[in-house]
Backbone as ProteinMPNN parsed JSONL, in Angstrom:
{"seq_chain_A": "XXXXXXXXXXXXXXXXXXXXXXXXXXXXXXXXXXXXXXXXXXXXXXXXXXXXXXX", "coords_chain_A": {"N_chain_A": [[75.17, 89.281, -202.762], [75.277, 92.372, -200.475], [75.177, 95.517, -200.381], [77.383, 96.483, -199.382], [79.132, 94.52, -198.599], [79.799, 93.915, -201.275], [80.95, 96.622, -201.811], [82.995, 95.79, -200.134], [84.671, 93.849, -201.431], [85.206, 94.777, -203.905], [86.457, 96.808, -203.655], [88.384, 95.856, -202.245], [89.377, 93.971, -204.255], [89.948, 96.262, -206.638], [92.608, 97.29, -205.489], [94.009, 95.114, -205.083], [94.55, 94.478, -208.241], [95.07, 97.005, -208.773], [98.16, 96.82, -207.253], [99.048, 94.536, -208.02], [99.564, 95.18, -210.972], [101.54, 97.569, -210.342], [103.476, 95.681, -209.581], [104.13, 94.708, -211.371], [105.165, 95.783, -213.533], [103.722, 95.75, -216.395], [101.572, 96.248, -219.078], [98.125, 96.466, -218.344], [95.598, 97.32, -219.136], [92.934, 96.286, -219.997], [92.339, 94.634, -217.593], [92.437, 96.551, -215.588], [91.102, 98.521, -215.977], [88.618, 97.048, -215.928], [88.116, 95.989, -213.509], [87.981, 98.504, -212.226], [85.683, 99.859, -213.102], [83.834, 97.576, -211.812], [84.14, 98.659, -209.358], [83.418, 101.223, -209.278], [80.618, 100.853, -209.985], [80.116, 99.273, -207.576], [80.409, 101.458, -206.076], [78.625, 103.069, -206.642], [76.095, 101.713, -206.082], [76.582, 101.194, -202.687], [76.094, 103.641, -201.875], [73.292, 104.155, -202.516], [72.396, 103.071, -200.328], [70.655, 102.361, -197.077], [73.175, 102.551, -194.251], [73.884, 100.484, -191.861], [73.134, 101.106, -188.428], [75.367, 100.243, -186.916], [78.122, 100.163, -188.21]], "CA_chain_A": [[75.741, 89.912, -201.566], [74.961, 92.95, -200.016], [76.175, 96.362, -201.469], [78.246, 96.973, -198.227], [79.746, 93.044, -198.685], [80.045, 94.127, -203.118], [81.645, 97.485, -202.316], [84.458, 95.28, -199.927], [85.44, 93.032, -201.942], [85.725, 95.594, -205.142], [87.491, 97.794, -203.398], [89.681, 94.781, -202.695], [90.001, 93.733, -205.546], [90.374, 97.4, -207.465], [93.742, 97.124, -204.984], [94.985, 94.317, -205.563], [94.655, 94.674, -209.304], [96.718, 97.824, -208.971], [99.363, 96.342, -206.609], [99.944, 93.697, -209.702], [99.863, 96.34, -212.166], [102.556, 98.313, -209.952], [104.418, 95.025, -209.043], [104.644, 93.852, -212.549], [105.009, 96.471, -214.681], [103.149, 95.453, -217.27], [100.628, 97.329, -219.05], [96.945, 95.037, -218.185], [94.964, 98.175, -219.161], [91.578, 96.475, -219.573], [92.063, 94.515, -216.631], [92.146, 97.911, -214.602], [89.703, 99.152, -216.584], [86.965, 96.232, -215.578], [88.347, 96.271, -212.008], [87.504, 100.261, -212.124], [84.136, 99.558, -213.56], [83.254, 96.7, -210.697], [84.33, 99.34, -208.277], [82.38, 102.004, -209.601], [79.147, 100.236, -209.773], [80.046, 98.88, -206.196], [80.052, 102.352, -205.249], [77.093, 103.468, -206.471], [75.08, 100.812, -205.409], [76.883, 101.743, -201.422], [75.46, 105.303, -202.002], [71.705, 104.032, -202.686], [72.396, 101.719, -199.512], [71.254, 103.22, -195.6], [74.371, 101.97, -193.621], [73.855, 99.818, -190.733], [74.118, 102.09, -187.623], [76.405, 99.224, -185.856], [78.843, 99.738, -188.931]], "C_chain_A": [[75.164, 91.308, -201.342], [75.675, 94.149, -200.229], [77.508, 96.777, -200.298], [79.583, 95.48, -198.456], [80.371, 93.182, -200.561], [81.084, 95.105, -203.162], [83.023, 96.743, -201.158], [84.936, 94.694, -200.701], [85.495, 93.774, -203.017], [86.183, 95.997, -204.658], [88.907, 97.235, -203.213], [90.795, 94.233, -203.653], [90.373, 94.635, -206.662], [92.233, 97.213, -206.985], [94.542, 95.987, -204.928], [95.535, 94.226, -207.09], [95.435, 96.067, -209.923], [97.756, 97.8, -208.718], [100.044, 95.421, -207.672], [100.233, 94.589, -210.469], [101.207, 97.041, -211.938], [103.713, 97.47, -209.673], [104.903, 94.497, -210.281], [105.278, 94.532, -213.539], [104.415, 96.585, -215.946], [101.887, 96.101, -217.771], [98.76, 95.609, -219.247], [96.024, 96.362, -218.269], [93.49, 97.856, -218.959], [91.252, 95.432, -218.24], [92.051, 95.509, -215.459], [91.039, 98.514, -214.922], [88.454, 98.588, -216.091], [86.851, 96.157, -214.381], [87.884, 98.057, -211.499], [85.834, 100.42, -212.099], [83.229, 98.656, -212.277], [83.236, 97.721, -209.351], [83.659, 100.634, -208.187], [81.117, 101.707, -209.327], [78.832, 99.738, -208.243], [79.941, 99.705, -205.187], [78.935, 103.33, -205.208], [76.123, 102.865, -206.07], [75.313, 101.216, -203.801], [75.822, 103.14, -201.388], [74.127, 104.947, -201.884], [71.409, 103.286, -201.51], [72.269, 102.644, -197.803], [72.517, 102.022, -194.826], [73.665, 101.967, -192.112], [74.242, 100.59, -189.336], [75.522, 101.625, -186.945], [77.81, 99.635, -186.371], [79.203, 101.567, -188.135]], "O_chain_A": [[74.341, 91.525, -202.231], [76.895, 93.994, -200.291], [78.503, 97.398, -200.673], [80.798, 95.68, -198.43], [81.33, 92.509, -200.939], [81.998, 95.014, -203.981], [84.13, 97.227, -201.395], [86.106, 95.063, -200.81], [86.392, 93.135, -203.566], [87.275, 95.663, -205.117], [90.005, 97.626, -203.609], [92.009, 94.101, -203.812], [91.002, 94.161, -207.608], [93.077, 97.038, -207.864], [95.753, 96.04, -204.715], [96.719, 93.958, -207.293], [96.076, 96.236, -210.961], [98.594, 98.403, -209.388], [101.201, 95.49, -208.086], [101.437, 94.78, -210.641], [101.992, 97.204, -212.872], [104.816, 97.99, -209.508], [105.971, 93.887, -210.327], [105.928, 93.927, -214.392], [104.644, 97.609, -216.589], [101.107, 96.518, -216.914], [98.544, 94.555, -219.844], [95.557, 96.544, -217.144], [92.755, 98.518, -218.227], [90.093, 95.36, -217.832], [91.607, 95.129, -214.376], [90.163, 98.952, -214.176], [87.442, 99.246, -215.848], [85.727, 96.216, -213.882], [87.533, 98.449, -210.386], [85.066, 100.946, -211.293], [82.129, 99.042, -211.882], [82.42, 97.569, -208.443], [83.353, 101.105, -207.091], [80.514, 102.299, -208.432], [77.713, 99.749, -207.731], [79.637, 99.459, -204.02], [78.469, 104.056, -204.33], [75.167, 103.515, -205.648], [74.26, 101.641, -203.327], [74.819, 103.253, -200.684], [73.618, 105.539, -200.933], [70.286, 102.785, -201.45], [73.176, 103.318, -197.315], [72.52, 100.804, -195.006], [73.15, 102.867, -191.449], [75.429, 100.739, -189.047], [76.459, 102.328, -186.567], [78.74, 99.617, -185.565], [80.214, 102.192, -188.455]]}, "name": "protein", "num_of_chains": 1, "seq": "XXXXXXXXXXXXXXXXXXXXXXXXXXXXXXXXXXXXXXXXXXXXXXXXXXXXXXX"}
């Protein structure tokens, strides 16, 4: 996918993976942790990326 199409759906999924975290209480530390990490990398890859003027 396309880092613009990588950093939606991480960012997605960083938020949903905190909405469980906050809805459950439960501690899922390294699932936040790898969801952090996907979302990281999804945003540095955005950064190295020119953006579509349309967007």
């Amino acid at each position: 996918p396309s880092a613009i199409d990588q950093f939606a759906y991480s960012a997605a999924n960083f938020y949903d993976v905190l909405l469980s975290y906050t809805c459950t209480g439960t501690k899922q530390k390294d699932m936040i942790n790898d969801a952090y990490q996907d979302f990281l990398h999804a945003c540095m890859q955005l950064s190295n990326t020119q953006i579509p003027p349309h967007i």
